[in-house]
C-alpha positions in Angstrom: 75.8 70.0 60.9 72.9 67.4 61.7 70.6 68.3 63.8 71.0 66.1 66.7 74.0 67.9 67.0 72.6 71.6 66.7 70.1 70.3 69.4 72.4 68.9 72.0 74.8 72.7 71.0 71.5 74.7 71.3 70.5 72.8 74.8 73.4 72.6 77.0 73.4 72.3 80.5 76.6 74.5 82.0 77.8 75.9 85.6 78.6 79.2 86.4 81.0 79.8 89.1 80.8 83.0 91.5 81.5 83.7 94.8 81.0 87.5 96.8 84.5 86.7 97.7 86.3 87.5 94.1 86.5 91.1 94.5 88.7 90.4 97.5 91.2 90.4 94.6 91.6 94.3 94.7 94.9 96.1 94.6 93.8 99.5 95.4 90.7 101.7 94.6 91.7 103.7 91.7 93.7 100.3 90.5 92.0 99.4 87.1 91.7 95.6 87.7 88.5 95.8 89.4 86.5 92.5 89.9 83.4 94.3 90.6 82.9 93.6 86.8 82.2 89.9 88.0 79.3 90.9 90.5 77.9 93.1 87.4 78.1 90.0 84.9 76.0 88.0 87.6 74.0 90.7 88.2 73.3 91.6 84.5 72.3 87.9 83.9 70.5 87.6 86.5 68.0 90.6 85.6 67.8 88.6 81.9 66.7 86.0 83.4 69.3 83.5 82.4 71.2 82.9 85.3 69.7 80.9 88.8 71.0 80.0 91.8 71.4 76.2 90.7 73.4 76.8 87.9 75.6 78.1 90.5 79.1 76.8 91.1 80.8 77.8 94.6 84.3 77.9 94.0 87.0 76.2 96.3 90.4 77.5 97.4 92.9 75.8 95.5 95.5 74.1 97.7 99.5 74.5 97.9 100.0 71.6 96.5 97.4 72.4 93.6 99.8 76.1 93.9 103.0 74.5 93.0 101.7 72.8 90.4 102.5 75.9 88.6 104.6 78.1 90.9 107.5 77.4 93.3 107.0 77.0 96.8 109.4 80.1 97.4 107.0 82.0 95.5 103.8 80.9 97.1 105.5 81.8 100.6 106.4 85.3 98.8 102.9 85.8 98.5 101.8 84.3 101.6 104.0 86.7 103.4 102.9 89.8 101.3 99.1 89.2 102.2 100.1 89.4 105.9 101.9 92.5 106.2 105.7 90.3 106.2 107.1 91.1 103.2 109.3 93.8 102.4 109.5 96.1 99.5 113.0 95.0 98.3 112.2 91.2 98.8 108.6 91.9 96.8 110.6 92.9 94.0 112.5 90.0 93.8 108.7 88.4 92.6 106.9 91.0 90.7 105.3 91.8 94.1 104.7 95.5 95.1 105.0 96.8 91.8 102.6 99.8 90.1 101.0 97.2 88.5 100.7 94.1 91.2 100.7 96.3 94.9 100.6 94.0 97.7 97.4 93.9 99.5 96.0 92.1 102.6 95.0 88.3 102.1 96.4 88.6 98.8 97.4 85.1 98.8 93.5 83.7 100.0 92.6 86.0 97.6 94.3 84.6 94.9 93.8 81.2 96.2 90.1 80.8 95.5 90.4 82.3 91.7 92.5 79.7 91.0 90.0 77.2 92.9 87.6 78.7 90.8 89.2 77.7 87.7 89.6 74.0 89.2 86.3 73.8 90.6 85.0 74.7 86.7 87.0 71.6 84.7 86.2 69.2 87.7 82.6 70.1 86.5 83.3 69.4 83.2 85.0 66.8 82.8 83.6 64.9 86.3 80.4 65.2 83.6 78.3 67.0 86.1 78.1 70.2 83.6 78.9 70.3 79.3 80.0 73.4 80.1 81.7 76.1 82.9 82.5 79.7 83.1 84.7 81.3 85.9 84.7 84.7 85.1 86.8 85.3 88.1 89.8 83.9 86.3 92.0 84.0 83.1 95.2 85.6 85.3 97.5 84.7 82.0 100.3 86.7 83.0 101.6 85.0 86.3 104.8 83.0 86.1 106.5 80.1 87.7 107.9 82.2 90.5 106.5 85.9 89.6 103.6 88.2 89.4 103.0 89.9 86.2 100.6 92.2 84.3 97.8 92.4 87.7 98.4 88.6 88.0 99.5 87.0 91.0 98.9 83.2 90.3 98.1 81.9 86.9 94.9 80.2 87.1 94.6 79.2 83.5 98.7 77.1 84.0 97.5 75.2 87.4 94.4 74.2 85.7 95.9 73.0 82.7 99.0 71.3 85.0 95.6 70.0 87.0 94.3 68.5 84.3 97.3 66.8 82.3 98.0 65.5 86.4 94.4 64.2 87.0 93.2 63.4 83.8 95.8 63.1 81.1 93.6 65.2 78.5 95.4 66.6 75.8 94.3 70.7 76.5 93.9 73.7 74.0 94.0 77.0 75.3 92.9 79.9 73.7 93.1 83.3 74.6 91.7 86.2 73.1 92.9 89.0 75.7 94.1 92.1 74.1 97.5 91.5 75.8 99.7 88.2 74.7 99.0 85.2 77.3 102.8 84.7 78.2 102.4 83.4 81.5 100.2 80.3 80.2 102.2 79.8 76.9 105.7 79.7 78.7 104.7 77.5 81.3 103.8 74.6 77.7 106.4 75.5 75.5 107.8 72.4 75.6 105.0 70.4 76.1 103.3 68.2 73.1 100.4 67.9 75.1 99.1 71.7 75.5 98.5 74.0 72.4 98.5 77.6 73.0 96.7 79.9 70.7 96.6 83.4 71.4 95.5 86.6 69.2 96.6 89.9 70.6 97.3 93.3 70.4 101.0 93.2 68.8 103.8 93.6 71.6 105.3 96.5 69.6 102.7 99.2 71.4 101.1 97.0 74.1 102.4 95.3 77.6 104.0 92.3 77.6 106.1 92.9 74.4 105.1 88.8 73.7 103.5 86.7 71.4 105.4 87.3 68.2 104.5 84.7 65.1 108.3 82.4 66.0 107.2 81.7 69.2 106.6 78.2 68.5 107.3 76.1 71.3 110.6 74.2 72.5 111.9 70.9 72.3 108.9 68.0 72.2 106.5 71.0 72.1 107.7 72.8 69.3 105.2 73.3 67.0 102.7 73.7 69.6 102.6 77.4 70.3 100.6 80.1 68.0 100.3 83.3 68.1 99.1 85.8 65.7 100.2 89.5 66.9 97.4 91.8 65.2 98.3 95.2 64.3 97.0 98.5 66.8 93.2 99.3 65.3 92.6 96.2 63.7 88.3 96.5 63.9 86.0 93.7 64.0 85.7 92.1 60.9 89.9 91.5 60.4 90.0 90.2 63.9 87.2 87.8 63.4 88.8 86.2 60.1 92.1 86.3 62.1 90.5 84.4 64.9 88.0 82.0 62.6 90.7 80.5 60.0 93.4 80.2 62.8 91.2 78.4 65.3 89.6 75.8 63.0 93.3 75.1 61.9 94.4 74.8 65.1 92.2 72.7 67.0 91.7 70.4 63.1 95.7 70.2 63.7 95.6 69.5 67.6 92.7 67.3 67.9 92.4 68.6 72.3 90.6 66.1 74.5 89.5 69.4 76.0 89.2 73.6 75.3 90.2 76.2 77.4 89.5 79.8 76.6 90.5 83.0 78.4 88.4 85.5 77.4 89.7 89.0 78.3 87.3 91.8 77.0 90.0 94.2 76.7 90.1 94.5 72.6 86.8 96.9 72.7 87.6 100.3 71.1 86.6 101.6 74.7 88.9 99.6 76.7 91.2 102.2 78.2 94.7 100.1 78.3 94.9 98.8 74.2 94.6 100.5 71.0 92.5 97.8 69.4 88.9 99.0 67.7 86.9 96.3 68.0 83.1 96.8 69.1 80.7 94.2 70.8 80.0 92.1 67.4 83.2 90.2 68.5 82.2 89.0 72.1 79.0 87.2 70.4 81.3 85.2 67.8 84.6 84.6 69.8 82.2 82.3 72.2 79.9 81.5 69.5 83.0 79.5 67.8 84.7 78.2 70.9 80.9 76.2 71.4 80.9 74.9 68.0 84.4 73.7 68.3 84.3 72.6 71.8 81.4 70.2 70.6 82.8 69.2 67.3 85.9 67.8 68.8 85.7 67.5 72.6 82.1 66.4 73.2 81.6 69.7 74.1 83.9 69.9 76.8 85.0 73.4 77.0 86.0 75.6 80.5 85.9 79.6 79.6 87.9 81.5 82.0 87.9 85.9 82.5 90.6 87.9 82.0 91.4 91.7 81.0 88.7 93.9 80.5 89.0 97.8 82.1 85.6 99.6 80.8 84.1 97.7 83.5 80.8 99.7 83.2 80.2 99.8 79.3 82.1 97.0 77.9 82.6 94.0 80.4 79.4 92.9 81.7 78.3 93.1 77.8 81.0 90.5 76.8 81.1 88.0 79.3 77.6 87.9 79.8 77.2 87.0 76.0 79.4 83.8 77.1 76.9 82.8 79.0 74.0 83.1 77.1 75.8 81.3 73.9 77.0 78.2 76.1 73.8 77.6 77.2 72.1 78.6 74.1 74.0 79.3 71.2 72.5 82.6 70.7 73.9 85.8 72.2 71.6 88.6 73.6 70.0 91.0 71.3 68.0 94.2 72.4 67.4 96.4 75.0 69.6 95.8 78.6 67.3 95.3 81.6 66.0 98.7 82.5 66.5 98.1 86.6 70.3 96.6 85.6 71.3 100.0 84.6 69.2 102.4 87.0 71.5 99.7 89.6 74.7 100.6 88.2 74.3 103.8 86.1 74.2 105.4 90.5 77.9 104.4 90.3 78.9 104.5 86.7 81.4 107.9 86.0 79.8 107.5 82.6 76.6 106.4 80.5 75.8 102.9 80.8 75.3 101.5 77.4 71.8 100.5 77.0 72.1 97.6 74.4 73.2 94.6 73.8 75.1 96.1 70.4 76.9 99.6 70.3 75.4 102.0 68.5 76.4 102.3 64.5 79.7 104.5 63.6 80.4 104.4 67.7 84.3 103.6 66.7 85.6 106.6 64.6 86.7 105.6 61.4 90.4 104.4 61.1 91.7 105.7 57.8 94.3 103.3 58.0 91.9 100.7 57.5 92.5 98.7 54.5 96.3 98.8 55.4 96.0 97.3 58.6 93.4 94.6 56.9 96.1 93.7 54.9 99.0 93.6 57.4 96.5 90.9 58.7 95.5 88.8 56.6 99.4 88.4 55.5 99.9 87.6 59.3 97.3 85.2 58.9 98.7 83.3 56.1 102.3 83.1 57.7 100.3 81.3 60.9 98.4 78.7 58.7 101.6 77.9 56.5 103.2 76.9 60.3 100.0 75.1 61.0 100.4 73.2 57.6 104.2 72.7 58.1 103.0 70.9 61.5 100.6 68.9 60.0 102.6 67.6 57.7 105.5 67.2 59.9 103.3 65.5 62.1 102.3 62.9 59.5 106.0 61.8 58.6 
């Protein structure tokens, strides 16, 4: 890479999005979607040093309109109706709403409203040219659907803001998603569109919620051929899922060619996370953003809106990650070291357990996987299936 070009990735100018309002999103107390992690994030970057009030981005509520981009109007009045009290169980149901895993809650549609205008208030940043980059950590609800909530999701921030964009801008848009859990809500809403690629790596659905994502979901009609997903095996550890993610993504977006990148970066594949049965450590969360940069500026200009997602070890794990985006799209170097001392005497008060006090977890923190090399293997053979598809495309494409 010439070095104009490491320059302008090394000193980028990006928005960060945040309001006190996003932990209105809260289904219950012991409910393990919490978006406290969002006030720690802020908070942890903020005692670095790395994060000022005018790099601050105030998100908007999205409107109905922006709503039905993505979801039917029956759907939004669902919700609207839930938030107030209106709704009844057996109607709920009918939309994924009152469920164990999406309870109804006052002002749940407000609520839900400004994550979303989060999301849009992030690529209007972007791609208005007022930022290179944005992160909304608030968002990356993947699992919302057309006329359902799924999976702690009640509207799908990541499919309006794509629908936003190919509406207002006519970008071609990549979205990738690294959640522990398959992003079905954003890939079903593009299957048949030529327009979006979806890339996600997950958890395979043979253990893990939503049962998605397998290796033939390739899209429909004009879009097939536009869909990947590469389903990793239960305890896959760091260095498989990075040569997963690496060889797959530089395919992809060689193959796609976006206007503009999208990630959703769930934090939920940490061998802490409580809810998945992957075993990776925080060596991942410094090179899934590190590659998204390089990427974003190879073939968008640099144009690149990272969104939240998953992530239940809100103490150890979450602020860690996504604070690690931060630092990288600003300076293409993750964190190293020590925490800030008066971050964790903060939180550690209302932590259940230790705060971690590094950057890195500690050596030999995961217990060794004796399946390892199996599982390696099961991988890699996944990963060879994916770039034959990619390959088939390409050349497909070129007829």
């Amino acid at each position: 890479m010439a070095k104009d070009a490491r320059d302008t990735i090394m000193n980028c100018h990006s928005g960060f999005v945040y309001s006190n309002d996003f932990t209105n999103y809260r289904f219950r107390e012991d409910h393990p979607f919490n978006q406290m992690r969002v006030v720690m994030t802020k908070e942890l970057l903020e005692a670095t040093g790395k994060l000022s009030d005018k790099e601050l981005i105030s998100p908007r509520l999205a409107t109905e309109e922006e709503l039905s981009l993505a979801h039917s109007i029956s759907y939004i009045n669902a919700v609207k109706k839930a938030g107030k009290g209106e709704l009844s169980e057996e109607q709920g149901l009918e939309y994924g709403i009152g469920t164990e895993d999406t309870p109804m809650f006052q002002g749940m549609h407000e609520a839900s409203q400004l994550l979303v205008g989060g999301t849009l208030s992030a690529i209007d940043s972007v791609l208005e040219g007022r930022v290179k980059h944005a992160l909304n950590i608030g968002g990356g609800l993947h699992h919302g659907f057309e006329r359902k909530a799924s999976g702690f999701c009640i509207y799908n921030d990541g499919a309006v803001g794509i629908k936003y964009i190919r509406k207002k801008y006519d970008y071609k848009v990549l979205y990738v998603d690294t959640d522990a859990h398959h992003g079905d809500g954003v890939q079903w809403a593009f299957y048949d569109d030529p327009n979006v690629c979806t890339f996600s790596i997950h958890e395979t659905g043979r253990y893990l919620f939503p049962g998605t994502g397998n290796v033939n979901e390739r899209g429909l009609k004009e879009g097939y051929g536009y869909s990947f997903n590469l389903p990793i095996d239960a305890f896959t550890e760091d260095d498989s899922f990075l040569e997963v993610y690496e060889s797959a993504f530089r395919e992809i977006v060689d193959f796609f060619r976006p206007d503009v990148i999208i990630t959703q970066n769930g934090a939920d594949a940490h061998f802490l996370d409580p809810l998945t049965h992957l075993c990776s450590t925080m060596k991942i969360y410094e090179e899934i953003p590190k590659l998204a940069h390089e990427l974003a500026h190879q073939y968008c200009d640099g144009k690149w809106i990272a969104l939240g997602g998953g992530g239940y070890d809100i103490w150890r794990v979450v602020p860690r990650a996504w604070a690690q985006i931060w630092k990288i799209m600003n300076e293409n170097i993750p964190f190293k070291g020590d925490l800030p001392v008066e971050w964790i005497q903060k939180w550690q008060k209302n932590s259940p357990v230790p705060l971690s006090t590094t950057w890195h977890d500690p050596a030999n923190a995961c217990k060794p996987i004796p399946r390892r090399a199996e599982i390696t293997e099961k991988n890699k053979k996944l990963l060879d299936k994916s770039l034959q598809l990619i390959y088939n495309q390409k050349k497909f494409n070129s007829l």
